[in-house]
N, C-alpha and C positions, 0 to 999 in steps of 0.2 A: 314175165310181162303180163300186164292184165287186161284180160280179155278186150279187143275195141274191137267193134263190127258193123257191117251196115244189113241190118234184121228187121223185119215186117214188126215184130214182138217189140222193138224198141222203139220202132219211129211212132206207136202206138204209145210208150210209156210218156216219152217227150209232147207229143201235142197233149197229151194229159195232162200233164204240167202247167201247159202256158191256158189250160181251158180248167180248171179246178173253179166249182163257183163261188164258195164260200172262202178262202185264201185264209189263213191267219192274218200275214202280213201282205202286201203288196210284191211282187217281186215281178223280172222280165226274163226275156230269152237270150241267151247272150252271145254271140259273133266271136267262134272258138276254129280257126282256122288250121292250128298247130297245138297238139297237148305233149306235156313233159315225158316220157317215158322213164320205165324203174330205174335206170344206169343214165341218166343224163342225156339219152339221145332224142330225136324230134320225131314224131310221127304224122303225118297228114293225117287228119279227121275231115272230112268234110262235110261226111250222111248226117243229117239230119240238121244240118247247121240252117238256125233259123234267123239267123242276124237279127242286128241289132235294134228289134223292133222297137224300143224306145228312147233310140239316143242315149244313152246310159255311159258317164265313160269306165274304164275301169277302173276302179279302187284298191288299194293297197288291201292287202287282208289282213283284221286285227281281234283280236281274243275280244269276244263278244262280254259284255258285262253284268248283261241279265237275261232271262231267260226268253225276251222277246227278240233280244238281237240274235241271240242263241241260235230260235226255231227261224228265223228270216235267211241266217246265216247256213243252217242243215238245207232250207228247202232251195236254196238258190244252189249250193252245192251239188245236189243231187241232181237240177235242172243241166247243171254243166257237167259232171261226169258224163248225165246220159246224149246229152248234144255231142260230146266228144264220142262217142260211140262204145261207151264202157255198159258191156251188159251184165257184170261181175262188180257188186258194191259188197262194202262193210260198213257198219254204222255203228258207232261205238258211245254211249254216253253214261258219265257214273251210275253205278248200281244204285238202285233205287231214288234218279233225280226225279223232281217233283217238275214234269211239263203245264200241270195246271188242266191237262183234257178233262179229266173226271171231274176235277173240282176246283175250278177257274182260280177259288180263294187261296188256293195252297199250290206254291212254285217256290222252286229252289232258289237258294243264291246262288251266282255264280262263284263265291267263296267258299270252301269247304268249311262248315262246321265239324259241331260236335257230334250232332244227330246225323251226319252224312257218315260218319266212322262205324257208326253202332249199329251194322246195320241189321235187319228181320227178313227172314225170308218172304214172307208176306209182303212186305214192303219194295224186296227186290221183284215178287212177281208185278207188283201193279206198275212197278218205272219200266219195266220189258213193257210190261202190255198199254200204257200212254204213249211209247215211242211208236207200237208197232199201230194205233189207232189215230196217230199223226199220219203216219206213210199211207193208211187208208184212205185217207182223207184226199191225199195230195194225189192219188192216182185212182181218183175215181172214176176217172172218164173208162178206163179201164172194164169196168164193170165185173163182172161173175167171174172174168178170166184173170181174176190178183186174185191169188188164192195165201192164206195166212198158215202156217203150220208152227202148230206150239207144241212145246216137247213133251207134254203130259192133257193126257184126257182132261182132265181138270183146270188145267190151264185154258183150255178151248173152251169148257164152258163156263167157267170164267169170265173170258171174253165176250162172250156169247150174251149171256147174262146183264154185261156191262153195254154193250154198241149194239143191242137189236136191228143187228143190219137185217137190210128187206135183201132176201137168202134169191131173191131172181135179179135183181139189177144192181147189187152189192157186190162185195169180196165174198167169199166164200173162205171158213173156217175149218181147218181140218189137226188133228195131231199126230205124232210119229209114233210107231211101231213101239213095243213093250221091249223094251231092253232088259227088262228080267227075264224071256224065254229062253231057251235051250239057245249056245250057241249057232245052230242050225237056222234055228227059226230066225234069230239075230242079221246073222251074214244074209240069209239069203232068201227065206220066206218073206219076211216083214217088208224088208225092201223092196221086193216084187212087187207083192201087195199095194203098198206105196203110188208105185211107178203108176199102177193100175189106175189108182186113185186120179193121181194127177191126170193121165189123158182121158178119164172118163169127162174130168173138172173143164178138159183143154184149157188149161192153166196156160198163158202166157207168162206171167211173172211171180215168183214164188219167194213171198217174204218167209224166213225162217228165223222163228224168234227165240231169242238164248239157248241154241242147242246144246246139246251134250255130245261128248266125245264118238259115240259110238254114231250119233246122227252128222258130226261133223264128216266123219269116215260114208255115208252114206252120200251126204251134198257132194265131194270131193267126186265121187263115184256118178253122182246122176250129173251135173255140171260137163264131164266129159261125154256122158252120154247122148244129152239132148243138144249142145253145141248151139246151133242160132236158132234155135228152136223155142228157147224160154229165158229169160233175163232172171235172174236171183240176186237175193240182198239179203245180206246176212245183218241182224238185229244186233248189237250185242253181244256179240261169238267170243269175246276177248280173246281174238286168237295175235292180234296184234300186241307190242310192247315188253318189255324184258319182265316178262310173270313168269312164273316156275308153274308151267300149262304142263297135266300132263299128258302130252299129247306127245305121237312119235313122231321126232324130226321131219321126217320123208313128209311125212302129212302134211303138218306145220307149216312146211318152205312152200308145198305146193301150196295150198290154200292162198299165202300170203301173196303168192308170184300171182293166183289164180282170180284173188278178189282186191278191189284197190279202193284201200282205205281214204274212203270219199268223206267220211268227217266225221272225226274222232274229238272227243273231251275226255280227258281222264285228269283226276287230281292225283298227285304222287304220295305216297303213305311212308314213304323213306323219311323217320325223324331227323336224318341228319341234314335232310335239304328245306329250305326255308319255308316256314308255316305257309299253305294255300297256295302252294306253287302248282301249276298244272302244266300241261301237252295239250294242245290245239292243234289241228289240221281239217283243212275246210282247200273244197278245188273252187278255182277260179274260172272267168269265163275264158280268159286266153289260156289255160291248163296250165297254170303253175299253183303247186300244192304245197306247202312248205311246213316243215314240224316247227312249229315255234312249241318254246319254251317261256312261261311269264309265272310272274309273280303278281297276285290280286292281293287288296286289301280294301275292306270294308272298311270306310270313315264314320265317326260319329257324324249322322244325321242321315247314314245309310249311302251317302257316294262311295262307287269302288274306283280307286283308280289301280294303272294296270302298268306292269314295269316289264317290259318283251328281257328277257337274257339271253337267246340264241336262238338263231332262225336257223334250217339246216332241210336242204332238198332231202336227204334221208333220214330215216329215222333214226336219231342219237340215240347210242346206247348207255350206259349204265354210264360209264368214263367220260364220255361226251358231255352229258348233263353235270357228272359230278366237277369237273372242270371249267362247266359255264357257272355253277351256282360258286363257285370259290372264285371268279372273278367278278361274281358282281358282290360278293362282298366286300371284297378288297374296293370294287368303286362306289363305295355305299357315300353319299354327296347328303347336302342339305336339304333337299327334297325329300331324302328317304328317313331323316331323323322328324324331318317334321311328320310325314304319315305313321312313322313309329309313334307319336306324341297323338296325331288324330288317328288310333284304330281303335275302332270298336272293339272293346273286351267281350270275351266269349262268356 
């Protein structure tokens, strides 16, 4: 079950939220009395519950269509995990999607292309590092004690380079330990060090962006350590979804149990399931989280319309999905021959 608490560190993260000055979008705080738990059961959240400061009712949740409902839809998500008292996030969005932070002209569709398949490394580090300069943004109240840790020197300065944050009333940027050392230095030197790092920083919240297995094995380890001590959100970790990770089991389940896939976008790469089909999951303000499965398509003149095939409190697995996608072909209606006739060719 994933972490829900009531922590000095969090009721900090949430008024951070509802006080960010610049917003992307608009959004409010949301009146989260009961959230869903991992097995179907009900939890009391209460801590930090800031009701419903703007009469807002609740809305159904639906696969966002561009990248503006997208980022509306992540930051109002991450407002209600943390009202519900989840100090253990994961944040998952395609390798190398285009948010538009660096360069407002250039944002992804919400449909998978051709140029979303191909993808550069280069291009995966800068969609890691616009998501993790969104979350910046959104918890600046925050200030020096969000600290960012990228998995390579380089990547930090990178960063660095890119968001000239003011290094006294900003995030602060740091990167993990040399996974090339000596076993030794690996397990147990570097970590240290680390740890050091962070309460020199007195990090309250610790975004870690696209780690690697052996830093995954570390988070796993400090996560139990610091306890309500420090909030963590994990960037990008793809530790979620039926991918061939290789990661060992034990790890795997804990992390999954440990961080709660607060909003996830992934497009599916299986040729056998329908062009531009994806996986959405985004938390609500009453905390129901749901894996939907949809089918996007791009129309000539650029409308996407959006066709849901299974909603599901868990995450479907391989059979799951491949069962929803063979009955909505079997219910393929006049609606969907006509969007076959209006899609945009690639």
């Amino acid at each position: 079950m994933w972490r829900r608490r009531a922590l000095l560190p969090l009721a900090v993260l949430v008024l951070s939220l509802c006080s960010v000055g610049t917003p992307l979008v608009p959004w409010s705080c949301g009146n989260v009395p009961r959230v869903a738990a991992a097995r179907g059961t009900a939890i009391c959240c209460k801590a930090f519950n800031l009701g419903n400061l703007f009469g807002e009712e609740e809305e159904k949740l639906e696969v966002p269509k561009n990248v503006a409902e997208m980022v509306s839809g992540l930051k109002s998500s991450t407002e209600n995990s943390l009202n519900q008292g989840c100090s253990r996030l994961d944040i998952e969005l395609p390798p190398s999607f285009r948010l538009g932070v660096e360069d407002k002209s250039q944002k992804s569709s919400m449909v998978a292309d051709k140029q979303s398949k191909d993808l550069v490394l280069k291009e995966v580090a800068r969609g890691d590092r616009e998501l993790a300069r969104l979350f910046v943004e959104m918890l600046e109240a925050i200030g020096p004690g969000l600290v960012v840790a990228f998995r390579t020197s380089s990547l930090e300065k990178a960063a660095r380079k890119r968001w000239k944050l003011d290094t006294v009333n900003e995030a602060q940027l740091i990167s993990f330990f040399d996974s090339k050392k000596s076993a030794f230095a690996s397990e147990v030197e570097a970590p240290a060090q680390f740890n050091q790092k962070l309460r020199k920083l007195d990090c309250k919240c610790l975004l870690v962006v696209a780690p690697h297995l052996d830093q995954l094995r570390f988070i796993a380890r400090l996560s139990k350590e610091v306890q309500d001590q420090m909030g963590i959100i994990l960037l990008n970790s793809r530790i979620f979804g039926n991918r061939k990770v290789k990661a060992p089991p034990k790890l795997k389940n804990f992390l999954k149990k440990e961080f709660n896939p607060a909003f996830h976008v992934r497009f599916f790469e299986n040729d056998q399931w329908p062009k531009n089909s994806m996986i959405y999951r985004q938390v609500s303000k009453s905390g129901d989280a749901p894996w939907i499965i949809a089918v996007q398509r791009q129309l000539v003149g650029g409308a996407v319309v959006t066709k849901e095939v299974l909603r599901s409190q868990e995450e479907p697995n391989e059979e799951a999905i491949e069962a929803a996608f063979k009955k909505y072909a079997e219910s393929s209606d006049v609606s969907d021959k006509v969007a076959d006739f209006l899609e945009q060719g690639e």
